[in-house]
N, C-alpha and C positions, 0 to 999 in steps of 0.2 A: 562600475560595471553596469554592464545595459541589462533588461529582461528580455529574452529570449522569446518571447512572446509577443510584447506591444513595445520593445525598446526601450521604456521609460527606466528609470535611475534606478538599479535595488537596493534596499536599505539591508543593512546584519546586522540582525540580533544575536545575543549570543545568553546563553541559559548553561549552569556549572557548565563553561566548558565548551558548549556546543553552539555552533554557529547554523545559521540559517539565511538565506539570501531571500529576500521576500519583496514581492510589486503590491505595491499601495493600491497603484492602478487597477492592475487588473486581478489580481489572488493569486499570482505564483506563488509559489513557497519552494523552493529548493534547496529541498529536505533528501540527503540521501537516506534511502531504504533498499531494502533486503525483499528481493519478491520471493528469494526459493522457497518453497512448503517442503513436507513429505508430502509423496504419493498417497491420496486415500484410497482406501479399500472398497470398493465395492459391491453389493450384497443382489446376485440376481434375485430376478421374480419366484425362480423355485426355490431359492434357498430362505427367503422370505417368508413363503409359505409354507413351506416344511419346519421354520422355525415358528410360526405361528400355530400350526397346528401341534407343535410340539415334539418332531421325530426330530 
């Protein structure tokens, strides 16, 4: 398999279980991940202050 990037050869490692496609060459590593988060919360500038001043 080629890298997706610069072409050159990827080598797999593999770790319990898990595999990895990785470029010598250039630093790919393709590794799947997971990007979703939860939503944060965010805190306006009154509620900020009103918590600082204590109400």
């Amino acid at each position: 398999m080629d890298c997706p990037r610069c072409s050159a050869t990827l080598k797999t490692y593999t770790l319990e279980g898990h595999q990895a496609e990785v470029c010598e060459s250039c630093g790919y590593a393709g590794v799947a991940v997971d990007h979703a988060s939860e939503p944060e919360e965010f805190e306006t500038w009154q509620d900020a202050m009103a918590r600082f001043r204590g109400e």
